[in-house]
DRENTORKOL-3810 file (N, C-alpha, C; in nm, 4 decimals):
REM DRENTORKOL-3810
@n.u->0.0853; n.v->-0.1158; n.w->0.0000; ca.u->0.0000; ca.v->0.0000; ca.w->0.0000; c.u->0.0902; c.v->0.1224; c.w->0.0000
@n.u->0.0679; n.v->0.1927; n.w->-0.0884; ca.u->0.1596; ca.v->0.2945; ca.w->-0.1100; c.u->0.0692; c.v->0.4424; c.w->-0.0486
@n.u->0.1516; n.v->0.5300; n.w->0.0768; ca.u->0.1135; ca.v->0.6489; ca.w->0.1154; c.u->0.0872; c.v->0.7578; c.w->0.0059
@n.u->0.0349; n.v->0.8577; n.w->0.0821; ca.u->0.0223; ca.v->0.9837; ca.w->-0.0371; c.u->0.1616; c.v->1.0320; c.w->-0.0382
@n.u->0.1618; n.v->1.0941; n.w->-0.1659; ca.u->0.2834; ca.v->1.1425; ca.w->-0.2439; c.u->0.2238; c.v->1.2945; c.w->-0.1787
@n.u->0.4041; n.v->1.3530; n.w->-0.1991; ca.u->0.3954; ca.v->1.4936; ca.w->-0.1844; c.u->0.4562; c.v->1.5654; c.w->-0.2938
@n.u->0.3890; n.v->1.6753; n.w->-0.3484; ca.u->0.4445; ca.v->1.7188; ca.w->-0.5036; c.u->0.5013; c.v->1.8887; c.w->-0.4684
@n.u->0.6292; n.v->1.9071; n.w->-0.5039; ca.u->0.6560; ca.v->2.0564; ca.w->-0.4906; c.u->0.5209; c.v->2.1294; c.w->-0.5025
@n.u->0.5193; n.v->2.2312; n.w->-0.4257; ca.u->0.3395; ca.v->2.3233; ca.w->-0.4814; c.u->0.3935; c.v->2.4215; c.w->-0.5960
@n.u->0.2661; n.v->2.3943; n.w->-0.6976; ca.u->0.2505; ca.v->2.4651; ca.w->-0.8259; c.u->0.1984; c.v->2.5995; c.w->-0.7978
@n.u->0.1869; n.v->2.6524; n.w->-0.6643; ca.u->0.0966; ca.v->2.7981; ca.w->-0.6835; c.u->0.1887; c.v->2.8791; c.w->-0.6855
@n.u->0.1089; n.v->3.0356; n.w->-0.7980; ca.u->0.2466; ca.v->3.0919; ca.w->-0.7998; c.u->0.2654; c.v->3.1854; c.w->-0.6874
@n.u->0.3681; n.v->3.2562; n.w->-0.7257; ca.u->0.4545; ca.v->3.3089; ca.w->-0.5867; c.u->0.3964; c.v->3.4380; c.w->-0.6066
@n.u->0.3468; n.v->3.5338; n.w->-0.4756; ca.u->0.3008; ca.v->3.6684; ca.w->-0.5332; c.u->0.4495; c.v->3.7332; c.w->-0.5520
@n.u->0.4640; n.v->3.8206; n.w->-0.6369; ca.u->0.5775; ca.v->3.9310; ca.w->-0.6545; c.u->0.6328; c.v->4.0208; c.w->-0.5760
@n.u->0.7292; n.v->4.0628; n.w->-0.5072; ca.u->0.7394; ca.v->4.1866; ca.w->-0.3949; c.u->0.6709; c.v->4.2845; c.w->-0.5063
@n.u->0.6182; n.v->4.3865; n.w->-0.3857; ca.u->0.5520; ca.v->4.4810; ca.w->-0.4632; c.u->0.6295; c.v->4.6164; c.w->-0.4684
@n.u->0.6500; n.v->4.6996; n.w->-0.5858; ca.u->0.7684; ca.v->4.7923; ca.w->-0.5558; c.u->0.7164; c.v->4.9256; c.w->-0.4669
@n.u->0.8097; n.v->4.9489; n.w->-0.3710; ca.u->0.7216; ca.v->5.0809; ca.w->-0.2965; c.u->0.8108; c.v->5.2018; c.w->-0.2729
@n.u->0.7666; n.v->5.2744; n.w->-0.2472; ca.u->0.8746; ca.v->5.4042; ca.w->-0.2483; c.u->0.8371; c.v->5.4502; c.w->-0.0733
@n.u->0.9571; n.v->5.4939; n.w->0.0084; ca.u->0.9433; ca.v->5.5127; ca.w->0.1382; c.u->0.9138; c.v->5.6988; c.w->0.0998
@n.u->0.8126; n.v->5.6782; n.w->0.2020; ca.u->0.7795; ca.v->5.8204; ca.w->0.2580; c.u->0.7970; c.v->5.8596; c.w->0.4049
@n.u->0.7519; n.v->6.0068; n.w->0.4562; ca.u->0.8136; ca.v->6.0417; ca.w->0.5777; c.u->0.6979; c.v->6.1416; c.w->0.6020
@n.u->0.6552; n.v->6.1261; n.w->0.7559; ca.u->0.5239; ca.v->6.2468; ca.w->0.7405; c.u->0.5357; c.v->6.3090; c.w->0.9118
@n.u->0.6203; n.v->6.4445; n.w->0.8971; ca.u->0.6421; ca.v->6.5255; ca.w->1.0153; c.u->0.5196; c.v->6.4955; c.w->1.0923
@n.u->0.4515; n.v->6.4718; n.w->1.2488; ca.u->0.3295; ca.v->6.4599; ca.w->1.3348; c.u->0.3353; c.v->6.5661; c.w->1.4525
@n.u->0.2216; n.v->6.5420; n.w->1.4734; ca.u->0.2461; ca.v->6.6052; ca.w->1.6373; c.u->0.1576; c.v->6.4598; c.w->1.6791
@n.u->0.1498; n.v->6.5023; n.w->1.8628; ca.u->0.1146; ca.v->6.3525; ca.w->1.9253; c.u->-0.0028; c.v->6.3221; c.w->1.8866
@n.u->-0.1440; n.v->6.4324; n.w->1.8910; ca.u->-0.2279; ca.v->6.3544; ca.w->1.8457; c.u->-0.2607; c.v->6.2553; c.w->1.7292
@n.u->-0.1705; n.v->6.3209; n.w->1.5954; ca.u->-0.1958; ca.v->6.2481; ca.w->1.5127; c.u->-0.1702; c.v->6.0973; c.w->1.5263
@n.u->-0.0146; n.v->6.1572; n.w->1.5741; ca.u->0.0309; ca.v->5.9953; ca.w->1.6089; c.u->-0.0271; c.v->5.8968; c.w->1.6844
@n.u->-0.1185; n.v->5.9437; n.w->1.8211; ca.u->-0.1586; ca.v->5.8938; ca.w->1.8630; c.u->-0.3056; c.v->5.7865; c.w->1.7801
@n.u->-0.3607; n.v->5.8929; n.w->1.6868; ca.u->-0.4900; ca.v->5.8109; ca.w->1.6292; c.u->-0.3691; c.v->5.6967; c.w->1.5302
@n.u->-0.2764; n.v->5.7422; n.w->1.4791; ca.u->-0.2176; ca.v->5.6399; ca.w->1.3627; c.u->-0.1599; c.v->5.5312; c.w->1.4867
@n.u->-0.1678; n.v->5.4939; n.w->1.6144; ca.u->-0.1139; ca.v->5.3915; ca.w->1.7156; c.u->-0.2198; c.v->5.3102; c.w->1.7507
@n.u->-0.3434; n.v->5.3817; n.w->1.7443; ca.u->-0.4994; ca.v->5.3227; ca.w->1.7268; c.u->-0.5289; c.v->5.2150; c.w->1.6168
@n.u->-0.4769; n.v->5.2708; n.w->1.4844; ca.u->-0.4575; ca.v->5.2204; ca.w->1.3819; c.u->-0.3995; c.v->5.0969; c.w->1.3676
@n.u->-0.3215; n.v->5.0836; n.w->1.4981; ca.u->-0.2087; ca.v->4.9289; ca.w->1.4879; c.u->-0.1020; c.v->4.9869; c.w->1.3626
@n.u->-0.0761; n.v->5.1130; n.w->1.3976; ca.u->0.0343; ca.v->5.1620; ca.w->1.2828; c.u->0.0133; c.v->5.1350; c.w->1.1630
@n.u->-0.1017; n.v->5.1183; n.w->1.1029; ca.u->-0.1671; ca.v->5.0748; ca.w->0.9588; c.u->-0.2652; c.v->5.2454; c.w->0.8599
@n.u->-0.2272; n.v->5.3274; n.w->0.9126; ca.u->-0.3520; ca.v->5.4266; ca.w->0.8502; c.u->-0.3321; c.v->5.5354; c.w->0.9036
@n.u->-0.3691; n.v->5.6832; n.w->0.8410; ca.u->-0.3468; ca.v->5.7586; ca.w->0.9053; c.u->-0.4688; c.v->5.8534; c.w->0.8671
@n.u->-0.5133; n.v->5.8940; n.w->0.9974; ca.u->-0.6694; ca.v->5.9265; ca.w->1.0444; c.u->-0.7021; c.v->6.0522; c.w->0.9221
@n.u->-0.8454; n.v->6.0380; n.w->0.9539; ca.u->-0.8957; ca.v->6.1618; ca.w->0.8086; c.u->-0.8529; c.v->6.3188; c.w->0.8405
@n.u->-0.8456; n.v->6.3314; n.w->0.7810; ca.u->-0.8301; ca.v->6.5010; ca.w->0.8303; c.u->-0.9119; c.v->6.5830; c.w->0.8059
@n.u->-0.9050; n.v->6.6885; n.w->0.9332; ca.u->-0.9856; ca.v->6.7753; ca.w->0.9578; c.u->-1.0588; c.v->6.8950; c.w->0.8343
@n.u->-1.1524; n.v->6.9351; n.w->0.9020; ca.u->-1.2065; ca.v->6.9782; ca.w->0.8079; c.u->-1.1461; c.v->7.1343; c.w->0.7372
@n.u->-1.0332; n.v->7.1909; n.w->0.7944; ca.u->-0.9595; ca.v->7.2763; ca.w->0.7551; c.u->-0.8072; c.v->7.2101; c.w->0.7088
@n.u->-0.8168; n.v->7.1077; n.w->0.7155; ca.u->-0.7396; ca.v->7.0596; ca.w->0.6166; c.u->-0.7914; c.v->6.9018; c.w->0.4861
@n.u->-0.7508; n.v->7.0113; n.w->0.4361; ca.u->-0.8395; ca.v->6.9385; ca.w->0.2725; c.u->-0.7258; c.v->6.8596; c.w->0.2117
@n.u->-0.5949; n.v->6.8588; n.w->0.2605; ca.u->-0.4825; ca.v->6.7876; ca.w->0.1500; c.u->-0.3516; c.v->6.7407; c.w->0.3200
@n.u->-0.3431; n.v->6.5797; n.w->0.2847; ca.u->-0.2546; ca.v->6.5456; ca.w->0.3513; c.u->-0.1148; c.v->6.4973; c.w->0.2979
@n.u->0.0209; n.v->6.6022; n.w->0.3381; ca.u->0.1244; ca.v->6.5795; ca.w->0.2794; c.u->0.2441; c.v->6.5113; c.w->0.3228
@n.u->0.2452; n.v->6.4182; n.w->0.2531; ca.u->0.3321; ca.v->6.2767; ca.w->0.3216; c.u->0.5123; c.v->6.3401; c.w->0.1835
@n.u->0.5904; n.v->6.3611; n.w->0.2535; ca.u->0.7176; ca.v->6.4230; ca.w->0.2308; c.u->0.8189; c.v->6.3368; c.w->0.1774
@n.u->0.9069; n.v->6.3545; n.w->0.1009; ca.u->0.9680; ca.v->6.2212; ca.w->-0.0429; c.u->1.1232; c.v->6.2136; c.w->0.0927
@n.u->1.1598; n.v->6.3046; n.w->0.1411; ca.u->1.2897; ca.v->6.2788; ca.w->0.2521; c.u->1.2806; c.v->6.2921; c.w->0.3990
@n.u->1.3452; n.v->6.2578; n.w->0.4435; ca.u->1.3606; ca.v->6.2485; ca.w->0.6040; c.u->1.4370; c.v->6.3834; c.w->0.6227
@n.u->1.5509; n.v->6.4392; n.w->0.5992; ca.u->1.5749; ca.v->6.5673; ca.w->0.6278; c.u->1.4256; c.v->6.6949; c.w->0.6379
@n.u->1.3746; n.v->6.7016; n.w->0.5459; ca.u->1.2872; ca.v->6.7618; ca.w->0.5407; c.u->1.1973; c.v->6.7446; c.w->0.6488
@n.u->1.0970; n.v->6.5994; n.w->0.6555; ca.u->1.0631; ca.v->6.5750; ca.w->0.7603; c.u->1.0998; c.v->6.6345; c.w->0.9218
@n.u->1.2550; n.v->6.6073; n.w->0.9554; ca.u->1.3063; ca.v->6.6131; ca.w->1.0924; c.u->1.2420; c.v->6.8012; c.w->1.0969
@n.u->1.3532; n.v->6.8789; n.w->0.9692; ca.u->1.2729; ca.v->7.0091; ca.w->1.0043; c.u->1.1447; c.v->7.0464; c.w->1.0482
@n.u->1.0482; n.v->6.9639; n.w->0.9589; ca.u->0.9473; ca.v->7.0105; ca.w->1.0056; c.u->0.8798; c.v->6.9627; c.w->1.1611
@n.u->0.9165; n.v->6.8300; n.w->1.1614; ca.u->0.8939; ca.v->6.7832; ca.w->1.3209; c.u->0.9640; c.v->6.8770; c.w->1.4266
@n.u->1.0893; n.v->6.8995; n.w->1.3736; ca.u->1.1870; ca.v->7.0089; ca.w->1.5419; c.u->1.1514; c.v->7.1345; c.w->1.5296
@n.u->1.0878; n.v->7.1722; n.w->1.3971; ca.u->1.0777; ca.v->7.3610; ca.w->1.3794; c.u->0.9047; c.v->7.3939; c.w->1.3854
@n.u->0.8631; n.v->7.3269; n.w->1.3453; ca.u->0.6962; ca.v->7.3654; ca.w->1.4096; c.u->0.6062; c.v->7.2713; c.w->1.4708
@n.u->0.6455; n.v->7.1534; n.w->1.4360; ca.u->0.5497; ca.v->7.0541; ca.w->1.5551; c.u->0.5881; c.v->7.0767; c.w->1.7027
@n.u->0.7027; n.v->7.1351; n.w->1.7229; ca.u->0.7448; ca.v->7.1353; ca.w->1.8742; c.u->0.6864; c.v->7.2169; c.w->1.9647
@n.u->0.7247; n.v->7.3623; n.w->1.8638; ca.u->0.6361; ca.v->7.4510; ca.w->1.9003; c.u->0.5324; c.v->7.4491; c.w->1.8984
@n.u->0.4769; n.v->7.4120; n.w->1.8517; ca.u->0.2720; ca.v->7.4113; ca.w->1.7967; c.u->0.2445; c.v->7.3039; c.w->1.9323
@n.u->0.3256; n.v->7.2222; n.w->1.9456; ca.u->0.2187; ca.v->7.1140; ca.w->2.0366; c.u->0.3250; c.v->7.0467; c.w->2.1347
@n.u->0.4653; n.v->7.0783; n.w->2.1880; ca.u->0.5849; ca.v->7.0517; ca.w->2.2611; c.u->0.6444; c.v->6.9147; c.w->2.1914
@n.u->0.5772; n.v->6.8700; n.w->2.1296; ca.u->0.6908; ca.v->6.7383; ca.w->2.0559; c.u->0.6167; c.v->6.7042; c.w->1.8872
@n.u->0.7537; n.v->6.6815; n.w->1.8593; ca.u->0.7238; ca.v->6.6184; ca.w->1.7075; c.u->0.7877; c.v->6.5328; c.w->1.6762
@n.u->0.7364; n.v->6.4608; n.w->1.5885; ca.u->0.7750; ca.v->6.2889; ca.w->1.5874; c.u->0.7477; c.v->6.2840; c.w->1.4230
@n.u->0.8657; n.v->6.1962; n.w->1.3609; ca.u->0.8837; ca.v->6.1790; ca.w->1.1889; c.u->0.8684; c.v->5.9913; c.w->1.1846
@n.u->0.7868; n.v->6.0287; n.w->1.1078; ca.u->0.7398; ca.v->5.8635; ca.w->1.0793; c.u->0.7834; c.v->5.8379; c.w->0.9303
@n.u->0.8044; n.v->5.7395; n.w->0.9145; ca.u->0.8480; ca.v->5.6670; ca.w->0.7954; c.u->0.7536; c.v->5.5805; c.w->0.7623
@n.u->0.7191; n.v->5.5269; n.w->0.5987; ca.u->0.6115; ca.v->5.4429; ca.w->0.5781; c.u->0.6346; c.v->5.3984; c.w->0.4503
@n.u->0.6023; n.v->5.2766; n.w->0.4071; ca.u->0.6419; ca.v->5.2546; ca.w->0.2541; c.u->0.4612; c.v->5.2405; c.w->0.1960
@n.u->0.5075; n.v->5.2996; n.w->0.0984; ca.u->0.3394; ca.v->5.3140; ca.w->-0.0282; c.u->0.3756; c.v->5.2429; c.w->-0.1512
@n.u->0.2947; n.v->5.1748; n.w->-0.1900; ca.u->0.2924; ca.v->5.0971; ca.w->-0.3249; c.u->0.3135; c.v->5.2423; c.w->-0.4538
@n.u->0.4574; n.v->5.2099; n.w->-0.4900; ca.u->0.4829; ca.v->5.2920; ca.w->-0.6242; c.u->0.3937; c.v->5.3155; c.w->-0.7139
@n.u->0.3368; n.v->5.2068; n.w->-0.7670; ca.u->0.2482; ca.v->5.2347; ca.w->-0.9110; c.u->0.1245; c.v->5.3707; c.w->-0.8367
@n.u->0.0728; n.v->5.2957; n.w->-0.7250; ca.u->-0.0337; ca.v->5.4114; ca.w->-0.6743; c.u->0.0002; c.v->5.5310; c.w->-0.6863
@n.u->0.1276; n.v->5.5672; n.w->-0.6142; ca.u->0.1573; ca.v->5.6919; ca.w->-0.5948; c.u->0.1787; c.v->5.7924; c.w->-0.7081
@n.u->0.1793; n.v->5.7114; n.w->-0.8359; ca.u->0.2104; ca.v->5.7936; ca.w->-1.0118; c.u->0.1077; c.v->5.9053; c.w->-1.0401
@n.u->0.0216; n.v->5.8656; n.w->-0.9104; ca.u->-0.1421; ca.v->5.9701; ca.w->-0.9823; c.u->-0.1186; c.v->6.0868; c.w->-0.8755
@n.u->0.0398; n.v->6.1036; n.w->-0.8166; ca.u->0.0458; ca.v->6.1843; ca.w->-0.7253; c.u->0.1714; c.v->6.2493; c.w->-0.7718
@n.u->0.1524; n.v->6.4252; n.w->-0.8523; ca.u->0.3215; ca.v->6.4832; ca.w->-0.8853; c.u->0.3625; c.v->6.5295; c.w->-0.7735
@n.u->0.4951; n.v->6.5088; n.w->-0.7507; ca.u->0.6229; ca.v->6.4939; ca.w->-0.6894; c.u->0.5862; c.v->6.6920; c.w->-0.6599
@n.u->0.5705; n.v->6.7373; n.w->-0.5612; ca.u->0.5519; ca.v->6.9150; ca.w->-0.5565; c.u->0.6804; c.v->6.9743; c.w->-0.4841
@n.u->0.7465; n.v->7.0788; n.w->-0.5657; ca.u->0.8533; ca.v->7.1638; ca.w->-0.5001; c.u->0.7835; c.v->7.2473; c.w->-0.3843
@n.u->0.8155; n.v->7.2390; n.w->-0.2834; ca.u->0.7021; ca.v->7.3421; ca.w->-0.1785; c.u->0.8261; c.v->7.4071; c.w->-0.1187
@n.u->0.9594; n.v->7.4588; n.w->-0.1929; ca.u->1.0375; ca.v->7.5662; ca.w->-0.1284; c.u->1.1737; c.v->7.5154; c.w->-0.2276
@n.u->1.2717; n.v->7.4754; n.w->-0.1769; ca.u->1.3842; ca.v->7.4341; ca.w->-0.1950; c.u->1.4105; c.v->7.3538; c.w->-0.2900
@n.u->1.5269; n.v->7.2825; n.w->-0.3747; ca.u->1.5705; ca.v->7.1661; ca.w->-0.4587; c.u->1.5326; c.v->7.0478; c.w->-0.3448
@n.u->1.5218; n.v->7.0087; n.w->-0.2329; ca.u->1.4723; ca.v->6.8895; ca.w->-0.1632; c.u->1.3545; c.v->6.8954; c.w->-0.0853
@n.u->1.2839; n.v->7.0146; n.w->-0.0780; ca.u->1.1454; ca.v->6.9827; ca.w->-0.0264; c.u->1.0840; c.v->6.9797; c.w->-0.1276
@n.u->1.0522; n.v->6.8527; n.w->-0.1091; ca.u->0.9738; ca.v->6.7277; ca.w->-0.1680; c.u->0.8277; c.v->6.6843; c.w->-0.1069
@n.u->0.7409; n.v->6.6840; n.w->-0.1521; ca.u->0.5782; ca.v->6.6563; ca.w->-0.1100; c.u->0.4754; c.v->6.6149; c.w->-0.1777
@n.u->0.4466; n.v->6.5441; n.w->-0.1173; ca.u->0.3147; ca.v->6.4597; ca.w->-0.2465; c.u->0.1323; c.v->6.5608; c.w->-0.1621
@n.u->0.0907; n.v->6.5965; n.w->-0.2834; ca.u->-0.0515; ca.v->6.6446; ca.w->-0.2255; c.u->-0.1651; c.v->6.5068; c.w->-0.2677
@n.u->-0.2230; n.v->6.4851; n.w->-0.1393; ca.u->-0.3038; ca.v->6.3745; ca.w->-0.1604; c.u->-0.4332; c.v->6.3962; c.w->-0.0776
@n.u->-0.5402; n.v->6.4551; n.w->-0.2079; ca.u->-0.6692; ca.v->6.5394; ca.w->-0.1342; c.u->-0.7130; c.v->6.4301; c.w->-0.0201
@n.u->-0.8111; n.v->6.5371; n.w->0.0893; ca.u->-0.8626; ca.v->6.4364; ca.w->0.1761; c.u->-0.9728; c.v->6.3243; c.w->0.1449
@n.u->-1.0198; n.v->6.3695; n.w->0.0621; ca.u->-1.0989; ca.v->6.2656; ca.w->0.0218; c.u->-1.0398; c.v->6.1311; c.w->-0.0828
@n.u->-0.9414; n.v->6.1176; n.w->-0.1059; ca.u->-0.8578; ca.v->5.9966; ca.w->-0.1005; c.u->-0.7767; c.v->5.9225; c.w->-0.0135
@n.u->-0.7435; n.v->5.9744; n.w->0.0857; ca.u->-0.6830; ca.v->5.9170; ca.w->0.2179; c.u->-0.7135; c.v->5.7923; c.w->0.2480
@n.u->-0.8580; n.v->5.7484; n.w->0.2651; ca.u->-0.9185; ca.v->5.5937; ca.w->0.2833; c.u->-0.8065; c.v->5.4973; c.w->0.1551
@n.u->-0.7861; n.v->5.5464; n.w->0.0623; ca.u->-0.7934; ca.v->5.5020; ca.w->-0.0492; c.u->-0.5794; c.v->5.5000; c.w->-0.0370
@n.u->-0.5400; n.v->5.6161; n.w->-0.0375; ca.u->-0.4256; ca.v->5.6121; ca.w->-0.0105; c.u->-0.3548; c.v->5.4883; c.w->0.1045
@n.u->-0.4256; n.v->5.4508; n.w->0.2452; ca.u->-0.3758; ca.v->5.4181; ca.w->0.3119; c.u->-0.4303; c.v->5.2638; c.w->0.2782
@n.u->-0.5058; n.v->5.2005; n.w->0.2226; ca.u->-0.5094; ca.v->5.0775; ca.w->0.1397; c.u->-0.3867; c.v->5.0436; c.w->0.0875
@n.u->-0.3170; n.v->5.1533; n.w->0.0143; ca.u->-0.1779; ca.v->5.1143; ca.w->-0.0218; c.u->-0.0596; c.v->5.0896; c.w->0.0332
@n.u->-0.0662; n.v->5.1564; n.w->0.1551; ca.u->0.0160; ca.v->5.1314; ca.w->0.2693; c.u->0.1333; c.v->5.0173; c.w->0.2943
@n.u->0.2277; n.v->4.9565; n.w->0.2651; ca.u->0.2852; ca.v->4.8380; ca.w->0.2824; c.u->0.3373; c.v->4.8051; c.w->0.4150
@n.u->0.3038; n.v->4.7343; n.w->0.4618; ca.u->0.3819; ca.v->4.7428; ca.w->0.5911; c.u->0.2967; c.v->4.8588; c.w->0.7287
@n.u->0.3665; n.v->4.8733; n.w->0.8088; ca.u->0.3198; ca.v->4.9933; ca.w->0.9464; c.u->0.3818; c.v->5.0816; c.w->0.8787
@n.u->0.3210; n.v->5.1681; n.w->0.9644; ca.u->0.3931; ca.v->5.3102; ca.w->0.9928; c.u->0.4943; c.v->5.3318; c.w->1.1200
@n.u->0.6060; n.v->5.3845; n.w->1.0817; ca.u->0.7121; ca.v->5.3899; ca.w->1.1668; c.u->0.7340; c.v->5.4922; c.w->1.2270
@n.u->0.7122; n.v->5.5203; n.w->1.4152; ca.u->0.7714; ca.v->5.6110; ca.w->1.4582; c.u->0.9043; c.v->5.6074; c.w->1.4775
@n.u->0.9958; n.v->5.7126; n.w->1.4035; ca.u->1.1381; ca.v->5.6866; ca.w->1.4048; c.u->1.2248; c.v->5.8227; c.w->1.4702
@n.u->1.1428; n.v->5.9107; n.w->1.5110; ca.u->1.2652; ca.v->6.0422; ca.w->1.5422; c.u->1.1214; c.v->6.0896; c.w->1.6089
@n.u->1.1903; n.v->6.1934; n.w->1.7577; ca.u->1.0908; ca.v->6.2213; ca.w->1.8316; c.u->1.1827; c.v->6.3106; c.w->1.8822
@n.u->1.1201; n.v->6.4561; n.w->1.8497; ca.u->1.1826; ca.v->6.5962; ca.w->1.9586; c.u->1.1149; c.v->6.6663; c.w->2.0067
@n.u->1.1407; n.v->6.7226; n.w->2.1078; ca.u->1.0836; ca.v->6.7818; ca.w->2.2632; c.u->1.1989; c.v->6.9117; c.w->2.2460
@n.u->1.1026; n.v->7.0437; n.w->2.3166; ca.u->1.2019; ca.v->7.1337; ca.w->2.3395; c.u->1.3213; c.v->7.1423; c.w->2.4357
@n.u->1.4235; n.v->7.2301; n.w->2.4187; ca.u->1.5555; ca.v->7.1991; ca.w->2.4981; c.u->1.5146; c.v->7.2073; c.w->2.5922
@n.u->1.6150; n.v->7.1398; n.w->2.7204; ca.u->1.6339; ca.v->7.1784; ca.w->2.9034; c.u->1.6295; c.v->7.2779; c.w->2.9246
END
């Protein structure tokens, strides 16, 4: 009596998916609803803000976390996040000052839709508080 056979599996393999890392200066509350989230999403925005801008570098980012989140609310915190590339094509790359500030405008009423693309969490990675 011969047992069952076992055959290499024929299913195919999904593909890594290509993603481009982004960086999005916070203050705590935000962060706090994106920790709600299980680090997966980042909450709708308010109704005086109509466009949420997730930033192409981390330099940029840190500025904006140490130079006005600190002040505005005593700490700011730069998160890192990877987004599925192809999505992000329906989003131009915006100069908002300098050769490296870098910013994607992504109206609020795509956000649900943006954070579907999401790969992975969202990363709290840099956190500043004003000096001693």
């Amino acid at each position: 009596m011969n047992g069952p056979t076992t055959q290499p599996s024929t299913a195919p393999t999904t593909p890594a998916v290509a993603t481009t890392t982004l960086w999005r200066p916070t203050g705590p509350e935000e962060l706090a609803l994106v920790a709600a989230s299980d680090w997966r999403a980042w909450p709708p925005r308010l109704p005086d803000q109509p466009i949420f801008y997730p930033v192409l570098n981390e330099d940029y980012a840190i500025r904006i976390a140490r130079d006005w989140n600190v002040p505005a609310s005593g700490v700011g915190h730069v998160t890192r996040f990877e987004v599925e590339t192809a999505f992000l094509s329906r989003y131009p790359v915006r100069q908002a000052g300098g050769r490296t500030i870098l910013e994607l405008w992504v109206p609020a009423e795509e956000l649900a839709e943006f954070n579907r693309h999401i790969v992975g969490r969202i990363e709290a990675v840099h956190e500043f508080r004003p000096p001693r």
